[in-house]
C-alpha positions in Angstrom: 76.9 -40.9 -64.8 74.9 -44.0 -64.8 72.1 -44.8 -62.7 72.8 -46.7 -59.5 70.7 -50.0 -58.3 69.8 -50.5 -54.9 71.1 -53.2 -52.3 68.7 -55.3 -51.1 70.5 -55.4 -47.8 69.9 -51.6 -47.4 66.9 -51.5 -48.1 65.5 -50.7 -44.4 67.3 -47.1 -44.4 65.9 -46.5 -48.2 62.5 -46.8 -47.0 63.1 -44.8 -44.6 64.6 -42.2 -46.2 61.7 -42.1 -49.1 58.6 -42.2 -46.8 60.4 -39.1 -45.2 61.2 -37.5 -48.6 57.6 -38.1 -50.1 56.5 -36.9 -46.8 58.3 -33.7 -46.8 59.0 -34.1 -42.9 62.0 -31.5 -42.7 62.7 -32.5 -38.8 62.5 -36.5 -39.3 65.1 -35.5 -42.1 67.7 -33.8 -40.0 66.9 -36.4 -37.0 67.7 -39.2 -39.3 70.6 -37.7 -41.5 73.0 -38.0 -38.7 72.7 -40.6 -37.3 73.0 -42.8 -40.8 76.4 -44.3 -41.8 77.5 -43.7 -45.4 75.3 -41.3 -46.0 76.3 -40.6 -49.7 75.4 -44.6 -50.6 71.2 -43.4 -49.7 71.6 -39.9 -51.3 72.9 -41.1 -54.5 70.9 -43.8 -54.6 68.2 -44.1 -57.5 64.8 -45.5 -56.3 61.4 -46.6 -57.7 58.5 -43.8 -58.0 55.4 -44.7 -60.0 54.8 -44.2 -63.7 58.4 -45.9 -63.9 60.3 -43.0 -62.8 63.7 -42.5 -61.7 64.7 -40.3 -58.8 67.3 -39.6 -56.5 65.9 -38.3 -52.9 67.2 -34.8 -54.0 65.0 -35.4 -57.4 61.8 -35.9 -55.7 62.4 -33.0 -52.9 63.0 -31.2 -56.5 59.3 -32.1 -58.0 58.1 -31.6 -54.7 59.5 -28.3 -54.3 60.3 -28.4 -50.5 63.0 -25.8 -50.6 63.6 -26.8 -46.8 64.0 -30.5 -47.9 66.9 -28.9 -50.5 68.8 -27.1 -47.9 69.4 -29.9 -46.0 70.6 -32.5 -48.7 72.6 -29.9 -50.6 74.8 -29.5 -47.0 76.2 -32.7 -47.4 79.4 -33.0 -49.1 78.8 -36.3 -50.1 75.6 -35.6 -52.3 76.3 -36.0 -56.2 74.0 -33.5 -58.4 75.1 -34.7 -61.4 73.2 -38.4 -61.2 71.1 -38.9 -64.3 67.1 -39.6 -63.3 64.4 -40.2 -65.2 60.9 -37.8 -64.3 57.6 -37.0 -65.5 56.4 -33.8 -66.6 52.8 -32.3 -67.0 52.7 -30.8 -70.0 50.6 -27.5 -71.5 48.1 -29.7 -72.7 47.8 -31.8 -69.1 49.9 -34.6 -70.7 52.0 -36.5 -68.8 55.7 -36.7 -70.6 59.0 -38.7 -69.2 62.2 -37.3 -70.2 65.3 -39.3 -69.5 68.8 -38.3 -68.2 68.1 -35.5 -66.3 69.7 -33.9 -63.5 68.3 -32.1 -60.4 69.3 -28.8 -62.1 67.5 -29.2 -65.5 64.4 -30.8 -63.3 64.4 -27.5 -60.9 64.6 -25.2 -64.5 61.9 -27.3 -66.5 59.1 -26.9 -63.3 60.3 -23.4 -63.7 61.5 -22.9 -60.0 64.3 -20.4 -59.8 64.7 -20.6 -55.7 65.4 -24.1 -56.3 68.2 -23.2 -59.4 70.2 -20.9 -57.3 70.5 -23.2 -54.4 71.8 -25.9 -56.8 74.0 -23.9 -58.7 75.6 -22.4 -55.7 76.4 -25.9 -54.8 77.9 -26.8 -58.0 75.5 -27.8 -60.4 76.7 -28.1 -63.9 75.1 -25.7 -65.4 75.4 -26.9 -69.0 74.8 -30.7 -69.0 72.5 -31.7 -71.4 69.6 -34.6 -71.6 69.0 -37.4 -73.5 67.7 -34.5 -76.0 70.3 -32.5 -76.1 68.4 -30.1 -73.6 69.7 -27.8 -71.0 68.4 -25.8 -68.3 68.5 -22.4 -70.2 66.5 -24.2 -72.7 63.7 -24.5 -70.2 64.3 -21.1 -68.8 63.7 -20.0 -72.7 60.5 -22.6 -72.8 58.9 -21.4 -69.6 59.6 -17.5 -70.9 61.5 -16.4 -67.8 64.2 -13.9 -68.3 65.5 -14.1 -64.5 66.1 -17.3 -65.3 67.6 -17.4 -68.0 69.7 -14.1 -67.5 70.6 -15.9 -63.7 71.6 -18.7 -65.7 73.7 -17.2 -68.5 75.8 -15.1 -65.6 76.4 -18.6 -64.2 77.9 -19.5 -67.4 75.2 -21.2 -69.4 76.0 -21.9 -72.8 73.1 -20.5 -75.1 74.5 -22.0 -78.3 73.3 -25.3 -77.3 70.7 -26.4 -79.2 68.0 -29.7 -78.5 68.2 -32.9 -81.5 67.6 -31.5 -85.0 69.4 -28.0 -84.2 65.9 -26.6 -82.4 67.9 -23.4 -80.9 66.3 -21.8 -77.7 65.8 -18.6 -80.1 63.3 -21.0 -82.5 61.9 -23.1 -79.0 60.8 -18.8 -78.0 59.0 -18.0 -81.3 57.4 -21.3 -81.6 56.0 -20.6 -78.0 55.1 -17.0 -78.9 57.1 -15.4 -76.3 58.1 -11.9 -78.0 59.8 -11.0 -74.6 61.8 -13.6 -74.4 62.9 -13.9 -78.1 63.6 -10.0 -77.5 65.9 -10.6 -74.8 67.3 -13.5 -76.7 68.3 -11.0 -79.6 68.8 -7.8 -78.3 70.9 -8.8 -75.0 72.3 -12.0 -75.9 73.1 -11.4 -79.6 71.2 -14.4 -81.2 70.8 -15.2 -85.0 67.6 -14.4 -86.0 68.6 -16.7 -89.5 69.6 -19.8 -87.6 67.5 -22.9 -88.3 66.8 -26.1 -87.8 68.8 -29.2 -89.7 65.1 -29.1 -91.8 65.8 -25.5 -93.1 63.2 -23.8 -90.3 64.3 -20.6 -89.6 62.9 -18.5 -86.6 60.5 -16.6 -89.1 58.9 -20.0 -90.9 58.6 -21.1 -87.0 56.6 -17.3 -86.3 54.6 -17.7 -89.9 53.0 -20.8 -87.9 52.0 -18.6 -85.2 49.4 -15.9 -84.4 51.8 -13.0 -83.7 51.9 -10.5 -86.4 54.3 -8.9 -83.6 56.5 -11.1 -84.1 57.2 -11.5 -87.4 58.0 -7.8 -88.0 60.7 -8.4 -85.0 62.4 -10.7 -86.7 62.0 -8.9 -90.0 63.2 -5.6 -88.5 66.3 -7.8 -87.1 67.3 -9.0 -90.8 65.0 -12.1 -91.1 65.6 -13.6 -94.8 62.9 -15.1 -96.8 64.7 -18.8 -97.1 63.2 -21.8 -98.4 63.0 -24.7 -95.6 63.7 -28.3 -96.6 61.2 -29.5 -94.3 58.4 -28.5 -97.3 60.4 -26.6 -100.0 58.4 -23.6 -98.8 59.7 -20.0 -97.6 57.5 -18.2 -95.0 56.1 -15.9 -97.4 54.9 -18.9 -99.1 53.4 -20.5 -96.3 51.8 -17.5 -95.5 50.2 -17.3 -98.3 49.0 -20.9 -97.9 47.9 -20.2 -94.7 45.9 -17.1 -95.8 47.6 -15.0 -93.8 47.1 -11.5 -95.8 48.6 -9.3 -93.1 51.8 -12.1 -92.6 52.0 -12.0 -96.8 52.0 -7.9 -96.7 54.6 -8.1 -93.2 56.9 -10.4 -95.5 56.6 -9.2 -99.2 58.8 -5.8 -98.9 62.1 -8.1 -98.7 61.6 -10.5 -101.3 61.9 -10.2 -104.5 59.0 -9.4 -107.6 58.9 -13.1 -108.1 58.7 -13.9 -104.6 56.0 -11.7 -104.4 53.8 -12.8 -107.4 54.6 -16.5 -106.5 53.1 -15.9 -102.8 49.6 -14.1 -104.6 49.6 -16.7 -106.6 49.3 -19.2 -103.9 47.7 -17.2 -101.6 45.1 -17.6 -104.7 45.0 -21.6 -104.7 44.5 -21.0 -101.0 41.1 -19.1 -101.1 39.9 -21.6 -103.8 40.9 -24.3 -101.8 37.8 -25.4 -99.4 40.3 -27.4 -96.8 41.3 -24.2 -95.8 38.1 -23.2 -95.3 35.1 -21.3 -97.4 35.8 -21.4 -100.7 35.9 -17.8 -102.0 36.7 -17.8 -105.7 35.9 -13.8 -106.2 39.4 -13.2 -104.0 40.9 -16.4 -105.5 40.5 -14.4 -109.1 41.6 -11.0 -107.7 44.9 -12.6 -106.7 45.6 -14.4 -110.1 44.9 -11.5 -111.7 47.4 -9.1 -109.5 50.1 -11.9 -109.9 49.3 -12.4 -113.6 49.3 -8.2 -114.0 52.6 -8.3 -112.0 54.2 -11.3 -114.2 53.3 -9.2 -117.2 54.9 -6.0 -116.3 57.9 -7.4 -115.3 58.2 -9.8 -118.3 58.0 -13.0 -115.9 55.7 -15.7 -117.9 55.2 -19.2 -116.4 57.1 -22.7 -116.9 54.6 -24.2 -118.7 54.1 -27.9 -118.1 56.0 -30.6 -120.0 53.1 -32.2 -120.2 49.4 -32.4 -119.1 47.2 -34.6 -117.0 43.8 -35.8 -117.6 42.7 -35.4 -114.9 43.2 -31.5 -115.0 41.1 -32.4 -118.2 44.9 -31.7 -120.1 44.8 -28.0 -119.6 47.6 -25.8 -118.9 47.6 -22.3 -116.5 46.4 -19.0 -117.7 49.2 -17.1 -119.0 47.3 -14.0 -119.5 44.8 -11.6 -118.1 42.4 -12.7 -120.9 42.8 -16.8 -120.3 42.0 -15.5 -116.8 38.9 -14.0 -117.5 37.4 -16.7 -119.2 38.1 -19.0 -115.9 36.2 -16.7 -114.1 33.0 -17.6 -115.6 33.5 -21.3 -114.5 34.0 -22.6 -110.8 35.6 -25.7 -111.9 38.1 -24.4 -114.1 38.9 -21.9 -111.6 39.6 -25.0 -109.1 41.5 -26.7 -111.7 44.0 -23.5 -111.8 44.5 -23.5 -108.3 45.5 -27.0 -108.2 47.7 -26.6 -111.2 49.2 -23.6 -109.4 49.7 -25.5 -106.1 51.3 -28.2 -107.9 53.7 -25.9 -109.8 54.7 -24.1 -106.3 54.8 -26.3 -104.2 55.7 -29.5 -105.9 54.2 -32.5 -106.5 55.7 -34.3 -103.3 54.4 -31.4 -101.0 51.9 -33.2 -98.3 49.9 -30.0 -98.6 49.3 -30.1 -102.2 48.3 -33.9 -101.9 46.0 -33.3 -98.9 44.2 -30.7 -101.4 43.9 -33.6 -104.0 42.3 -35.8 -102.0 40.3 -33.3 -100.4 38.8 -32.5 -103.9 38.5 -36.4 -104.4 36.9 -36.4 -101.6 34.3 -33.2 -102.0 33.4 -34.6 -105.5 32.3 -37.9 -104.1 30.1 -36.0 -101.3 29.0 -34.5 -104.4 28.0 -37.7 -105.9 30.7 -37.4 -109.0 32.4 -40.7 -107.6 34.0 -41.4 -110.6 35.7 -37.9 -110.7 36.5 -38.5 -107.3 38.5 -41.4 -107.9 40.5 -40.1 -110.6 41.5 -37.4 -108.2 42.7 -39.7 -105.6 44.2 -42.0 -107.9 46.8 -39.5 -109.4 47.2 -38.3 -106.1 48.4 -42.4 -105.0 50.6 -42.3 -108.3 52.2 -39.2 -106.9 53.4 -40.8 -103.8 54.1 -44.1 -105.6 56.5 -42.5 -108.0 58.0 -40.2 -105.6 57.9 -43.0 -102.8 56.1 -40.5 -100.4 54.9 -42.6 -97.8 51.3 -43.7 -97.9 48.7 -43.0 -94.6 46.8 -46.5 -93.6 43.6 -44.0 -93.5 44.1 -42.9 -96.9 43.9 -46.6 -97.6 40.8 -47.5 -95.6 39.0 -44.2 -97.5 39.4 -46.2 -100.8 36.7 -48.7 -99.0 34.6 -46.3 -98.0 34.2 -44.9 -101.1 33.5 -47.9 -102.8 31.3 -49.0 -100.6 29.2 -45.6 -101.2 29.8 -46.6 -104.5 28.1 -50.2 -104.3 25.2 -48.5 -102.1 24.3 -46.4 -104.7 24.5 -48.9 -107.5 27.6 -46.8 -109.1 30.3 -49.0 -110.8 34.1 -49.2 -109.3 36.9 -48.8 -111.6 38.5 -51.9 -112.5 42.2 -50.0 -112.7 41.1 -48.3 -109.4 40.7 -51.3 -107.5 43.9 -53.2 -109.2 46.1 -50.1 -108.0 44.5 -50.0 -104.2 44.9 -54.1 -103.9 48.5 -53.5 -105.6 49.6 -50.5 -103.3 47.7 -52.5 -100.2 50.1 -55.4 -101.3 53.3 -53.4 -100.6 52.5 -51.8 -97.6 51.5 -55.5 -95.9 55.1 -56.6 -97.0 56.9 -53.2 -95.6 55.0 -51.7 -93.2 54.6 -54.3 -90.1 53.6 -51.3 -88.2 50.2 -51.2 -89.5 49.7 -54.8 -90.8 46.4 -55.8 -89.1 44.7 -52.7 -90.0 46.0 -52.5 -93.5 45.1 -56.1 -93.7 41.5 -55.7 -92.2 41.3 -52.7 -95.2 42.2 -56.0 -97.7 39.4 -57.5 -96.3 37.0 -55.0 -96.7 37.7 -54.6 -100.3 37.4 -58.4 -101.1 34.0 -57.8 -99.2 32.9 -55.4 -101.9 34.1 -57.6 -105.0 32.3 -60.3 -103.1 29.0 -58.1 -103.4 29.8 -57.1 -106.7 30.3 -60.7 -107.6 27.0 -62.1 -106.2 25.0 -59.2 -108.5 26.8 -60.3 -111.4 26.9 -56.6 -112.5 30.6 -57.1 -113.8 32.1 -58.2 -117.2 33.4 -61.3 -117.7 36.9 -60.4 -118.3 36.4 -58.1 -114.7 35.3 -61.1 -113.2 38.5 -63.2 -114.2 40.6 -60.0 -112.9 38.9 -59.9 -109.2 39.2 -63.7 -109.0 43.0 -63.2 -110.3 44.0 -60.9 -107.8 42.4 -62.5 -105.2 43.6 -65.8 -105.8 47.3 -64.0 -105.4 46.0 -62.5 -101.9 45.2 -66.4 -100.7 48.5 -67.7 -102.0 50.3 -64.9 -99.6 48.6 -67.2 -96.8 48.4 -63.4 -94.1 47.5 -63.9 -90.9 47.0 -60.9 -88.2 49.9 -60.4 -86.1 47.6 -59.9 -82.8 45.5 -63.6 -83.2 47.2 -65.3 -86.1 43.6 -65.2 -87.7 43.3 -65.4 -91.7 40.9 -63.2 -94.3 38.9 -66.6 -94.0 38.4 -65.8 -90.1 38.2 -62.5 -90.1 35.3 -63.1 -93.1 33.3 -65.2 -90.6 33.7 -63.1 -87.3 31.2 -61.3 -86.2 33.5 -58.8 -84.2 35.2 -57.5 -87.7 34.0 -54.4 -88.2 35.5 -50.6 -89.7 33.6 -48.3 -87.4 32.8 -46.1 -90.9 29.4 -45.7 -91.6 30.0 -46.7 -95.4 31.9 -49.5 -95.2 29.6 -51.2 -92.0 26.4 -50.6 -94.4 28.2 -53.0 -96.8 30.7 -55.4 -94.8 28.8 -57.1 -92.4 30.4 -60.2 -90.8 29.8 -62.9 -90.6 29.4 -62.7 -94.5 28.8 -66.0 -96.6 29.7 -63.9 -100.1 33.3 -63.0 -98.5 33.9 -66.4 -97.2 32.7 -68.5 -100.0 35.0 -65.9 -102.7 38.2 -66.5 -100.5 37.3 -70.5 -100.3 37.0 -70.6 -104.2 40.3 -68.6 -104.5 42.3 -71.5 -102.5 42.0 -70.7 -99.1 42.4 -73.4 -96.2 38.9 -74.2 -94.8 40.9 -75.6 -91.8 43.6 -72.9 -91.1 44.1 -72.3 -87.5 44.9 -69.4 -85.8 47.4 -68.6 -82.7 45.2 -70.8 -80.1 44.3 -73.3 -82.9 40.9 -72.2 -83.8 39.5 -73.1 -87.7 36.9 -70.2 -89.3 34.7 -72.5 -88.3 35.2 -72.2 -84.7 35.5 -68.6 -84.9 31.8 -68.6 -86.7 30.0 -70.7 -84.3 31.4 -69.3 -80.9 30.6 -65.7 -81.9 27.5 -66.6 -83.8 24.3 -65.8 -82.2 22.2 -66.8 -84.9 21.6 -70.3 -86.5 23.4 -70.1 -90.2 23.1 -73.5 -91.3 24.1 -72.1 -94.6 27.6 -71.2 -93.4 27.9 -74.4 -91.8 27.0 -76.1 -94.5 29.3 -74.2 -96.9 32.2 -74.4 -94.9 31.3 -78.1 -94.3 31.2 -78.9 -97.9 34.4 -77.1 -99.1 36.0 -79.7 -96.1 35.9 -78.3 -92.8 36.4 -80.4 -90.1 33.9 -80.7 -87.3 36.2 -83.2 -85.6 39.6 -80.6 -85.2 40.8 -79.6 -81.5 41.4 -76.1 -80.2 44.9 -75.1 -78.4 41.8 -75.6 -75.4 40.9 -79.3 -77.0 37.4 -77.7 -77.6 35.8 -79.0 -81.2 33.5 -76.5 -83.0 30.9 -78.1 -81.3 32.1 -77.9 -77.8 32.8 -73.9 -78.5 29.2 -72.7 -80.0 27.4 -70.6 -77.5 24.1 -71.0 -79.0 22.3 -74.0 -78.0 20.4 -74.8 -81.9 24.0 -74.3 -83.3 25.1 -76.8 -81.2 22.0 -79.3 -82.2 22.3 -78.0 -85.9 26.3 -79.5 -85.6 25.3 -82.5 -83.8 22.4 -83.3 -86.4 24.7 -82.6 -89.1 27.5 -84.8 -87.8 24.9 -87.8 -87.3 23.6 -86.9 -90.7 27.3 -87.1 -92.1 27.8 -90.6 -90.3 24.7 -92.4 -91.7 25.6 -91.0 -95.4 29.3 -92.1 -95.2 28.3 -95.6 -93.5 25.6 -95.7 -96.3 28.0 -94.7 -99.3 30.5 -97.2 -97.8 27.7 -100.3 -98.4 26.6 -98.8 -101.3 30.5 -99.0 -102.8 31.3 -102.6 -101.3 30.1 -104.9 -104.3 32.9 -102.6 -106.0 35.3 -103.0 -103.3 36.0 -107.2 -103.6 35.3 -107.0 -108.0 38.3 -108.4 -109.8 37.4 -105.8 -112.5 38.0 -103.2 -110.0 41.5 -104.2 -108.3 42.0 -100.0 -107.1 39.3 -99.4 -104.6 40.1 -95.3 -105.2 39.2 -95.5 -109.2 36.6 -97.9 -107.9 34.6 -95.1 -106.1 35.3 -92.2 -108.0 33.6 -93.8 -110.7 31.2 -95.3 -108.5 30.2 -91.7 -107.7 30.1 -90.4 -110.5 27.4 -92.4 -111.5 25.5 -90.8 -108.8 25.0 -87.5 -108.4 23.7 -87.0 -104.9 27.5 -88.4 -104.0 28.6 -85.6 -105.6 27.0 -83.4 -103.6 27.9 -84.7 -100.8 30.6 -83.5 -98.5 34.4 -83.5 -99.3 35.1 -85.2 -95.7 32.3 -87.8 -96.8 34.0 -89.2 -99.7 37.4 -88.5 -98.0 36.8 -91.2 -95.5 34.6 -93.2 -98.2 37.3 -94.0 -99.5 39.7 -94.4 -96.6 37.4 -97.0 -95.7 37.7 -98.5 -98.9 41.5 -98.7 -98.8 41.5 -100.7 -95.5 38.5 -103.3 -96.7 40.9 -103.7 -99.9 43.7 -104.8 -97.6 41.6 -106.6 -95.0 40.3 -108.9 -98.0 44.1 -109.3 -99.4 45.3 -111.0 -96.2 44.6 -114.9 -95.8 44.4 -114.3 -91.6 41.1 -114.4 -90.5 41.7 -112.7 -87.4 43.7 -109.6 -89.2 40.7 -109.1 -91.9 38.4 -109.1 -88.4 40.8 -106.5 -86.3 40.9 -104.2 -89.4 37.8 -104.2 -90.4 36.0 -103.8 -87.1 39.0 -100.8 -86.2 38.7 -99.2 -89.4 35.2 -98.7 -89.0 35.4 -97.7 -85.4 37.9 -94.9 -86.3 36.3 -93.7 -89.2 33.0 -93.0 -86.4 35.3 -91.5 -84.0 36.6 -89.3 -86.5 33.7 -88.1 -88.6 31.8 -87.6 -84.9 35.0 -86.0 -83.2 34.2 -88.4 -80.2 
């Protein structure tokens, strides 16, 4: 049924009615009930409660639980139990959690009050209607693990079939909770599957694998449980107890698979103890399971798939195939790692998130280990995996590939070139598919043109590096991104002194404002002048957050053509926004400075300006300045308006009308002032 609005003109009895409700005033209730025309048009109503919630008055008596307050409502005829509210739930972990569509009924089951169910049902509740999830009452009766509930229920006609979105049965909702009572009354009594799953392939013994409850397990197994591989992760619970290093939950499962089934989960269960992301590496029960699996494999005539081929970095080698190859592994801890990896890989697949969290978590531990280089490798074949398989990529796993190069540049270690290509490439994508994440994946961008920047400045690259940084770069400025939030560009970002990572390695090396970063992205192509969302250019983003005079920033950004004289969305110039007083002097001395040199170079250009030889004042000057190298060092905006200047004087000398050579000349130089001063 859908939700009712209220009528403004009734609003005097809603009130009412609520503050009575909330109150939980049984006798104002009965007073007031009777003596209300259409009685049915305030019960049925759906009012306002905080947190945006939905209720009827019969709803919030419900969350209330005033039993009284029930009684009374449910002895009107009019009352409808069936209208759809929307509620707030405090969850096991002290969450609050809205749930939407739901009826008094489902409300009364979920806070797990069973006076409250039998007084609706008796009344008519439908027993069976489901939420916007596809839940039911029973469903929370299963969830909250009580069996007079759910047995009240399912005499009233409940339907236990129904399941929630993706086929999560109240049988799998009982395991995952632990509730061996419950799921024992759900299989005994009621007759459920203990081999239904979910539409990912979890069946209720994966769900119990997940769990504590060794109990459990050997239910289901003793009620015909199957060993079936879930699509979720292409693993079967014996598999994932074995990756979980769950000996007893390996031994539970083992007696109902099959010998290969069985060698497979020692075999993993023996990646999982070399493993150190699932906790202390021990490599002396690592060995003993290889070996039983290999012993196994060899009785039984069962020899590995070899590889079609090998991988560097598994330094090309290939898994034992017998007890001798074994033996020789034992003597060295890396090789032994390398075999665990290669057996993870072969088990659980290459696009298994567990076998690429243990790839980057050896990345990862041979960095700590100061092997960076081996490190990299590592992730780097772990990124190809995903990009070949087009397993999506975490924006964390991204902003690790700057931390570790910023390690890297601490401790004077040099980057990959290939490794820094693929992270810009792969950075590249996500920016134009993943909106989701743009600012942070584009802050990430920034951090790593921050480190080529450093690298840069050392000159510790090769020249043909050097041409690849600036390449790639140069493509990152031609994409013109902006942050969704403030519109701001890698050129802002680069100069405000609020950018940051919060990682320790990163910080140590990308400290903003940074000259190296902004002057890289300026000789790449970028727009000294780009404006944000409020209109802001870098250079008002330096000087308002700036608490310390940079007059080398200034001048930089000055010479590649900023404009002192551009307006804010607030019509504030960089000068009216700098909060420190000597960067507002510095500015103001600077755009004196900038006056007397262009009024200067202008003089210094007018014998040029009226010379028959010279009939283009533009040629005029640019070979007037090249003549002169302290022109050429001066500003961009200098000569810009130079010869702006020059171009009017040139048509103010063409005309024959005295008074139009006067009005241009005196107009054109009291613009250009204006301008250049931003007055």
């Amino acid at each position: 049924m859908a939700m009712k609005s209220i009528d403004d003109s009734e609003n005097e009895v809603s009130n009412l009615l609520l503050s009575i409700i909330r109150q939980g005033d049984v006798k104002a209730l009965e007073s007031h009930l009777s003596t209300i025309c259409n009685l049915e048009i305030y019960l049925n109503r759906i009012y306002d409660e905080p947190d945006q919630q939905k209720c009827t008055l019969l709803m919030i008596a419900c969350l209330n639980k005033s039993e009284d307050m029930i009684q009374i409502l449910l002895n009107y005829s009019g009352l409808d139990l069936e209208v759809l509210n929307n509620i707030q739930l405090l969850e096991k972990d002290q969450s609050l959690l809205m749930y939407q569509n739901v009826t008094v009924l489902w409300a009364a089951a979920a806070i797990d009050n069973l006076k409250i169910v039998k007084l609706l049902v008796e009344h008519g509740a439908r027993v069976n209607h489901t939420t916007k999830t596809n839940s039911t009452a029973f469903r929370c009766a299963c969830c909250n693990g009580n069996i007079d509930m759910a047995r009240y229920l399912n005499e009233n006609d409940a339907d236990i079939h129904i399941a929630k979105i993706n086929q999560e049965t109240n049988l799998i909702a009982s395991v995952y909770n632990e509730d061996l009572n419950m799921t024992t009354y759900l299989v005994d009594e009621l007759g459920c599957d203990v081999n239904e799953s979910t539409d990912d392939g979890r069946s209720p013994l994966y769900i119990a694998v997940g769990s504590t409850s060794l109990e459990l397990i050997q239910f289901l197994l003793n009620h015909g449980a199957r060993n079936f591989q879930a699509n979720y992760d292409h693993m079967s619970p014996l598999l994932l107890a074995a990756e979980k290093r769950r000996i007893d939950f390996v031994d539970a499962i083992s007696p109902q698979c099959s010998v290969l089934e069985q060698i497979e989960a020692l075999e993993l269960l023996g990646s999982a103890f070399a493993c150190r992301e699932h906790g202390i590496c021990n490599l002396e029960k690592s060995f003993e399971y290889f070996y039983r699996a290999l012993k196994l494999r060899c009785e039984h005539n069962l020899p590995k798939i070899q590889r079609l081929s090998t991988v560097e970095v598994f330094d090309n080698r290939q898994e034992c195939q017998t007890i001798d190859e074994l033996e020789e592994l034992r003597l060295n801890d890396d090789h032994m790692y390398t075999e665990a990896l290669l057996v993870r890989e072969r088990l659980l697949g290459p696009t298994n998130t567990k076998y690429c969290r243990s790839l980057r978590f050896c990345g990862a531990l041979l960095a700590d280990n100061a092997q960076h280089n081996r490190g990299v490798d590592f992730w780097l074949y772990e990124l190809s995996l995903r990009r070949q398989y087009s397993l999506s990529i975490d924006i964390n796993d991204l902003r690790q590939w700057a931390s570790v190069f910023s390690d890297m540049i601490c401790k004077s270690i040099s980057i990959p070139i290939v490794a820094w290509q693929t992270i810009i490439t792969v950075i590249f994508e996500e920016l134009e598919h993943n909106a989701k994440n743009f600012d942070y994946n584009l802050h990430t961008l920034l951090f790593l043109i921050t480190i080529v920047s450093q690298i840069v400045s050392k000159s510790i690259i090769s020249h043909d590096d050097h041409k690849i940084f600036y390449r790639h770069i140069c493509i990152i400025v031609q994409r013109h991104y902006v942050t969704q939030t403030y519109g701001s560009s890698l050129l802002h970002l680069s100069l405000n002194n609020h950018t940051s990572a919060n990682d320790y390695f990163i910080d140590s090396i990308c400290k903003y404002p940074c000259l190296h970063t902004a002057r890289l992205i300026l000789q790449c192509g970028a727009d000294v002048n780009a404006i944000d969302a409020i209109r802001n250019t870098p250079l008002h983003i330096f000087v308002s957050n700036s608490t310390i005079v940079d007059d080398t920033i200034i001048q930089y950004l000055c010479n590649a053509g900023a404009h002192l004289d551009y307006v804010n969305a607030l019509g504030e110039t960089p000068i009216d926004v700098a909060k420190n007083s000597n960067i507002k002097q510095f500015l103001k001395n600077f755009l004196a400075a900038l006056v007397i040199m262009v009024i200067t170079l202008c003089l210094s250009c007018s014998i040029f300006l009226y010379s028959p030889n010279h009939p283009n004042p533009i040629t005029t000057i640019r070979a007037f300045c090249k003549t002169r190298p302290y022109i050429l060092r001066s500003t961009i905006i200098m000569r810009r308006w130079m010869i702006t200047i020059a171009c009017l004087n040139r048509y103010a000398s063409s005309s024959r009308n005295a008074r139009v050579q006067l009005f241009v000349q005196v107009h054109a130089a009291r613009h250009m002032i204006l301008i250049v001063t931003g007055g």
